[in-house]
N, C-alpha and C positions, 0 to 999 in steps of 0.2 A: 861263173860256176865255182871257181876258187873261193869265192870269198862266203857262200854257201856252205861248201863243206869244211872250210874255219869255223862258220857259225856253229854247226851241227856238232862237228870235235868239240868247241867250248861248252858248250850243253851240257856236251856229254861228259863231259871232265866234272862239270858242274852237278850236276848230278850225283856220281859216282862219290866225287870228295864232300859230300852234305854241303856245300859254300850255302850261304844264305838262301832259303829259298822262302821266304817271307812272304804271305799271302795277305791280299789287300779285301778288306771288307767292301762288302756292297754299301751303298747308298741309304738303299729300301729293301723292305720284304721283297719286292719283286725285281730285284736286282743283285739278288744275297749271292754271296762267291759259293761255289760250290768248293769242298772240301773231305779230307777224308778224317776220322777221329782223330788220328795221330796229329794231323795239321791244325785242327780244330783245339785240340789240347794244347798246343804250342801255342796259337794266338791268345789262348786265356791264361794262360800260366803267371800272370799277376793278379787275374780275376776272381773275389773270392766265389762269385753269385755273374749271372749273369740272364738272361727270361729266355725261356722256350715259348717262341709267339706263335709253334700250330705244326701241324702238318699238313701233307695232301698225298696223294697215293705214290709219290716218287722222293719227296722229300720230308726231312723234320727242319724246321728255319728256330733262329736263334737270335737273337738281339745282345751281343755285348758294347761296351765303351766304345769301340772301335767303328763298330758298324754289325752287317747282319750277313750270316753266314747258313749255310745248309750240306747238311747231312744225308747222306743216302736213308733212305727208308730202311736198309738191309741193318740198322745200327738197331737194337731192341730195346724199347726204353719199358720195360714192365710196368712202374712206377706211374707214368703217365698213360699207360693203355685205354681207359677210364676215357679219359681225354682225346685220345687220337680219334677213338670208334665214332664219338660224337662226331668226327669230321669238321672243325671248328676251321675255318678261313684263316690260313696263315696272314698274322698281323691284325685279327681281328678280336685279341686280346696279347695278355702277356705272364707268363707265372716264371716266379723265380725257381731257377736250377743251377744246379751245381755237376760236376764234374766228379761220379765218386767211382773210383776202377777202371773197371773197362767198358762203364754207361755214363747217362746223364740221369740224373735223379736229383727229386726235388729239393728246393733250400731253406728251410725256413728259419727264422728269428730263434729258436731252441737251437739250433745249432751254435748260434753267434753266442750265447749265455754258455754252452757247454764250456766251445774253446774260450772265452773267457775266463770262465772257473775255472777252469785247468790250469793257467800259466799264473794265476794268481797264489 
């Protein structure tokens, strides 16, 4: 029973003080890690582009480097609305998106020319 509520105190500490709490990608579309935006944004924060491969009435799924992750439905992507209403089978396609704010909105090749020209 002692060694339980060590467990539950380290958690809790763990928690409290942010220590690493690094989230593990899924596999597959039907095995994507659930996650929240904030967590979501941390796992791609090297990523410039990464695919929105679909949604379904509870989740939006994601495909980055790493593996494949999902977003609560309650996350509003305007951008792609177009796209969800179809009801497309998560994993039965893939469009690149990016990370811009407090959404996910789409990526394309004009972007990569812009930030190019810029720093040039």
């Amino acid at each position: 029973m002692s060694r339980i509520i060590c467990l539950a105190c380290i958690a809790l500490v763990m928690g409290i003080t942010g220590c690493d709490q690094t989230v593990t990608p899924g596999p597959d579309v039907e095995n994507a890690t659930t996650v929240s935006f904030e967590q979501f944004r941390e796992a791609t924060a090297g990523e410039e582009k990464f695919f929105w491969v679909g949604s379904d009435p509870k989740f939006h799924y994601f495909e980055t480097k790493q593996g494949y992750f999902r977003i609560s439905i309650e996350l509003k992507m305007p951008d792609f609305q177009r796209a969800i209403d179809r009801e497309y089978e998560p994993g039965s396609f893939r469009r690149h998106a990016r990370i811009d704010g407090d959404t996910i909105a789409p990526w394309s090749s004009r972007l990569q020319k812009r930030k190019d020209g810029a720093e040039t």
